[in-house]
N, C-alpha and C positions, 0 to 999 in steps of 0.2 A: 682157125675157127673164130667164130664171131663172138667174143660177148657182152652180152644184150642187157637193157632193163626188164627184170624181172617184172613179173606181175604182184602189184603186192596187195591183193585184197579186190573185191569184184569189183569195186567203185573208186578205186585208184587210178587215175591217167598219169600220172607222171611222177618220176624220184630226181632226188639230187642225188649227185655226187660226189659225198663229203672228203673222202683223204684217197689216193692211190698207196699203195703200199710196194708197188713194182713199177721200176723205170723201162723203159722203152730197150732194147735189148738182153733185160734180165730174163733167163732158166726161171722157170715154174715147173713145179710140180703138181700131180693131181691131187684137186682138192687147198692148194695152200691158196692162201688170203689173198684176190686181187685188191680189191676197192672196199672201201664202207658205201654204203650209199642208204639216203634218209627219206622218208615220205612225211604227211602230218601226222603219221600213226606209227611208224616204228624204223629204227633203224637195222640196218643189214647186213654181214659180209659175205660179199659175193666169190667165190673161190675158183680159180681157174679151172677150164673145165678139162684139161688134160696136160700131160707132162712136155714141153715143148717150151720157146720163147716168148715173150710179150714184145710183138715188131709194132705194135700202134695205141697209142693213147687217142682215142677221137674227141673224148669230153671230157672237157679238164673240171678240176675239184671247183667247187661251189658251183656248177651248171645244173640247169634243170631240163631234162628231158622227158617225152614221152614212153610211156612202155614201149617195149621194143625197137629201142633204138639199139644204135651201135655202139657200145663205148668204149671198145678198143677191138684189138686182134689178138691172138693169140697162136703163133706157126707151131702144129702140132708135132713129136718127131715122126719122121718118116711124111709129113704133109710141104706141099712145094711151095713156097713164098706165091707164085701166082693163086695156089690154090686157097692160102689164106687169105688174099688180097681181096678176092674176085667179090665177094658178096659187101666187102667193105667200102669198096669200087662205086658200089648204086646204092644210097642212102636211101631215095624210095623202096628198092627190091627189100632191106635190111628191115623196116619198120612196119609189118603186117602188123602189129596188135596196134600201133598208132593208128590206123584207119577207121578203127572204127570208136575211135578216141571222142569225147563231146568235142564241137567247136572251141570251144573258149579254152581247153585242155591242148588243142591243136595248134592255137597261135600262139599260146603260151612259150609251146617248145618250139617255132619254128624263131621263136626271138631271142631262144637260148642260146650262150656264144660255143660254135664247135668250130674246134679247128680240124682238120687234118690229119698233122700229128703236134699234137699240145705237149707242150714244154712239160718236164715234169713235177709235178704237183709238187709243193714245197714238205721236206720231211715234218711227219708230225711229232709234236714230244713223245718225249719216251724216258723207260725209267736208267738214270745211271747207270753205267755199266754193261747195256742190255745189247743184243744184236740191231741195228739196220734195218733189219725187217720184223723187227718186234714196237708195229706202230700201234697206237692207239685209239681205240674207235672214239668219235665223238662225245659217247656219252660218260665213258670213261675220263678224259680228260676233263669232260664240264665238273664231273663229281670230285674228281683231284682237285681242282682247282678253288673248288666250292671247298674243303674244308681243309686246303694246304698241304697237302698228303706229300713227302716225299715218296715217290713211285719206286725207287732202288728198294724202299723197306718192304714192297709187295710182291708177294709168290705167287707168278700167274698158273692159273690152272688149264689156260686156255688152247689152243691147238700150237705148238710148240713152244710154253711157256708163256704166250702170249696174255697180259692182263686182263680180265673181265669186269664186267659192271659188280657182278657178284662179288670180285677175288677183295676191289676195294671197298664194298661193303663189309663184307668178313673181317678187313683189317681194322675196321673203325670197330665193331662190335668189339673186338677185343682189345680197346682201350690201349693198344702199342702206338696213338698219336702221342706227338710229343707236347708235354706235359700234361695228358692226360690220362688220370689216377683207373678210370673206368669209364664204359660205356655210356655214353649220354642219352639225355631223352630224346635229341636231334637226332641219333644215332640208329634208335630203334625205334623212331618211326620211319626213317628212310627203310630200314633192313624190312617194315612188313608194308611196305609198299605204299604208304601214307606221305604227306605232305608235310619235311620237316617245319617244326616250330619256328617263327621267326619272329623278332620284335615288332611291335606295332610301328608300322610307316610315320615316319616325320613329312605332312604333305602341307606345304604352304600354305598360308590363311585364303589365297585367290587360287586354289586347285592345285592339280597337275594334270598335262596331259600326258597317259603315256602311250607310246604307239604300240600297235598290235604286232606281234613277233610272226614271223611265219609261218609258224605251225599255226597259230590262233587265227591269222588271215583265212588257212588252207581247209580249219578244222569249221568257221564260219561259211567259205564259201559254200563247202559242203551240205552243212545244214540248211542255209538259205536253199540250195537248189533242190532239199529233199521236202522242206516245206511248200515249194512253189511247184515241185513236180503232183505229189500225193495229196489230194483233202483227206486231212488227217482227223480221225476222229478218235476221241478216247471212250472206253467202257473199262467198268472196274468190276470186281466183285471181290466178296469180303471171305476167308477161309478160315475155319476152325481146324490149328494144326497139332491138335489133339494125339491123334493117332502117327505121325510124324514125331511127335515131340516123345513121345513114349518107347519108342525104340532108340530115338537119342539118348536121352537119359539111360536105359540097357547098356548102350553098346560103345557109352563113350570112352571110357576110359581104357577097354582090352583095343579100340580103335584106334587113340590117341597112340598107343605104346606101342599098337603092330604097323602102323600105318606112318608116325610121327607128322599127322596131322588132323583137325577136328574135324566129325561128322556136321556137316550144314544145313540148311534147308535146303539150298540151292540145287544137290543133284536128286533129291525127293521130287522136286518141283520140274526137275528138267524131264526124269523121266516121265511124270505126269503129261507135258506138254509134247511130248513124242508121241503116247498112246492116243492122244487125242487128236494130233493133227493125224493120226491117220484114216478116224471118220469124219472131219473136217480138213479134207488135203487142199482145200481153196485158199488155205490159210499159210500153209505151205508151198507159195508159188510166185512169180514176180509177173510184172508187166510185161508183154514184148509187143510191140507199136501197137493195135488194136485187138489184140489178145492178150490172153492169161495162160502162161508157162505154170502148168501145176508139177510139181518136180517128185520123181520117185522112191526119193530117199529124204530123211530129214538129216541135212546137214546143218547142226547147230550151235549158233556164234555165240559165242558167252563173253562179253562184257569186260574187260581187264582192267581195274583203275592200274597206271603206272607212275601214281605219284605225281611229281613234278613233270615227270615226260608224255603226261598224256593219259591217253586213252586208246585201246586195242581191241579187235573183238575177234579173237582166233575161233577157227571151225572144226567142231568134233563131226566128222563124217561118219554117216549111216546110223546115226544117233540111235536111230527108234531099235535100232539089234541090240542095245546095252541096256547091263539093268547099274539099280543104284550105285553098286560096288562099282561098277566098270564107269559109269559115270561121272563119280565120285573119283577116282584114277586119274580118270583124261582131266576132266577141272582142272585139278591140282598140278598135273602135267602141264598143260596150257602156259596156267598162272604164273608158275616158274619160270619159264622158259621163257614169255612174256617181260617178265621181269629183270631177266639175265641178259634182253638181249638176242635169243638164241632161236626163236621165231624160224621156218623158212616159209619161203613164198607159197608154198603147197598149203600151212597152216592158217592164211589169212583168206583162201580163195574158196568160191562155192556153197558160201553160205546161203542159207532157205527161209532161215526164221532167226531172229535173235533176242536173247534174252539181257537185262540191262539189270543187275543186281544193285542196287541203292539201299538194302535191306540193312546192312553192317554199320550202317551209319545213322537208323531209327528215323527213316521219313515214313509219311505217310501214304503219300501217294505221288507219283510219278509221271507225265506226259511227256514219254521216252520218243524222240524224231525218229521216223523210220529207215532203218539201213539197206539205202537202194542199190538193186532194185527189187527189192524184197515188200511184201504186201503188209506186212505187220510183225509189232514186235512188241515186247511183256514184259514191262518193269514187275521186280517182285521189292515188295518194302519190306520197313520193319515190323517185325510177328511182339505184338505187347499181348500180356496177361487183360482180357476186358472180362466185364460181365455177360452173359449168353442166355437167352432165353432157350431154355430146352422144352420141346412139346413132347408131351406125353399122354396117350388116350386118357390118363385118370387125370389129368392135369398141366397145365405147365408147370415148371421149375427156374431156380435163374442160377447159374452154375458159372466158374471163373473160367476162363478157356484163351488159350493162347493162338490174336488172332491177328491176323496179316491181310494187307491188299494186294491184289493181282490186276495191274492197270494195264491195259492192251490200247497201244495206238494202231489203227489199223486205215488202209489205204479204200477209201470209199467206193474208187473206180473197181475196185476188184470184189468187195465183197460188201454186203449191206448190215447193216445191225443187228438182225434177229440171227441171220449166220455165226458171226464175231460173238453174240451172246449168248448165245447155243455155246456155242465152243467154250468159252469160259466157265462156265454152267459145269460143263465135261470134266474142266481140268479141276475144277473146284472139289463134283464129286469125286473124282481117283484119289486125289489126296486126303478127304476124306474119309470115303469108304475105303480102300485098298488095307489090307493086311500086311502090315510093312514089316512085321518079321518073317514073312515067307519072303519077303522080297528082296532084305541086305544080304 
């Protein structure tokens, strides 16, 4: 049986191939660890897709291929070496999802080096002590690396003991590095998914230049091709999150203690922006060559900062069926999973609309690129205490009220301005008006 590159996300054409973990001859079993393998957006491991041999390595570690390639074999038991061969045999027959790859995605991989059967991939570190086949995914090793971690000191929690991005973070929180009394501030900003502290750069009096890493190349071309596909226009609107904030303050702390994590704005707002793309479903739709794909379910991409690793934007399917609670579930679901690692290809794909949270970090306002090939997408900012004119038939009044912007880039070709601000208009009122203790 063939296995393939995954699909990692709608607007992905192609992964690398960071570490193998099985040589050419080795017994697998269902489900154990073939490969890691990396996109600009997340890394992955791909697990053999049934209990039998690994007889073919096709792409070897640091190759970049298109989705659906071949990148190795796998003879299942009770399956004939011809029968394994035969699809591995026609590299064209093998790569259906490459077809409909962009151009520049296509020649990308056809100058990726594959061999045949590729030598195999040189062992990755590992912790003291440990088995052979207890390798370590890339991002693993960059984070040992990055703060000296002997790995024998770490209990992996991973699929047979195997170390995770998590197991070495848990180890740092709890200050068991050597000569370290307690947990550092470096420490716990990595652990809530922030950008450790670093000294101010020592940069030469006549500059530096420094070159763009790969993922920053992959993560540019990207935007460049969604700015030059989409006339992107912004509209904003301003929210009184009033009646939001009111059932926070109720419900945070029995939340905090049953849940063991804080109520946000964010899944208030998510399910605002489900109720409403469903009387604005244009807005929920992408481009297909000279039409508009309006799609039946809101599958909705929520935004992941990863730190140092990036940016992710996993998809909660059928969204507009969940209310805040369930909402509120998957986020935090997402978020972690995102963060650990633990992502699958199903989790990155099919998104409709997506939301870009910058709120956590107190901006203002956001002109968020849109995630093709999707029509539009909704920064939410940060919600400050302002002044508010309130009107009242006997008069105005001016009252303090905690208020936020809701910035929407959206795709011109698909929809026009009084649409897009109708619709914001919508999601404005829900949050608003809505009775949100009927609703957590």
């Amino acid at each position: 049986m063939d296995v393939l590159m995954p699909q990692l996300g709608e607007t992905v054409a192609e992964g690398t191939v960071a570490a193998w973990h099985k040589q050419v001859g080795d017994t697998v079993e269902a489900d154990e660890i073939l490969l890691d393998i990396e996109t600009d957006k997340v890394s992955m491991e791909i697990p053999a897709p049934g209990a039998g041999t690994l007889t073919k390595i096709l792409v070897e570690a640091g190759a970049t291929v298109d989705v659906g390639t071949v990148l190795g074999v796998v003879q299942l038991e009770g399956e004939s070496a011809a029968d394994s061969a035969s699809a591995a045999a026609s590299p064209a027959a093998a790569k259906p999802a490459a077809e409909s790859a962009p151009p520049a995605a296509a020649a990308a991989a056809k100058s990726a080096p594959v061999a045949a059967v590729a030598s195999p991939s040189p062992a990755a570190p590992k912790a003291a002590g440990r088995s052979e086949q207890m390798r370590l995914s890339p991002a693993v090793r960059r984070l040992a690396a990055e703060h000296e971690i002997e790995l024998a000191q770490v209990a992996g929690s991973g699929r047979n003991g195997r170390i995770t991005r998590r197991d070495v973070i848990e180890f740092l929180d709890s200050g068991q590095v050597s000569g370290q009394a307690a947990p550092s501030a470096t420490v716990t900003s990595i652990s809530r998914g922030a950008a450790p502290a670093r000294p101010a750069p020592s940069i030469p009096p006549g500059g530096e230049l420094v070159p763009f890493s790969r993922i920053r190349k992959l993560t540019a071309e990207h935007m460049v091709m969604s700015k030059a596909t989409s006339p992107h226009v912004l509209q904003a609107v301003e929210v009184d999150f009033s009646g939001v904030d009111r059932v926070r303050k109720a419900m945070r702390e029995a939340w905090k203690a049953q849940r063991g994590y804080s109520l946000t704005y964010l899944p208030f707002i998510s399910y605002a922006v489900c109720q409403a793309l469903r009387e604005f479903p244009h807005a929920n739709a992408s481009v297909d060559g000279e039409a508009l794909r309006v799609h039946g379910h809101v599958n909705l991409a929520i935004a992941i900062d990863l730190g140092p690793g990036g940016l992710v934007a996993p998809v909660i399917k059928s969204a507009e069926k969940l209310g805040v609670t369930q909402l509120a579930e998957s986020i935090h679901d997402l978020a972690g999973r995102a963060r650990d690692n633990k992502l699958k290809a199903d989790d990155l794909s099919g998104g409709t609309y997506t939301l870009s949270n910058s709120g956590t970090f107190g901006t203002l306002i956001t002109a968020p690129v849109i995630n093709q090939p999707q029509v539009a997408i909704l920064s939410t900012d940060g919600v400050r205490k302002k002044p508010v004119v309130i009107e009242h038939p006997d008069g105005d009044s001016i009252a303090i009220r905690p208020v936020g912007i809701l910035a929407q880039s959206f795709d011109h070709r698909a929809i026009d301005g009084a649409y897009s601000a109708a619709f914001l208009d919508r999601i404005r009122k829900i949050l608003e008006q809505t009775d949100w203790f009927r609703e957590v």
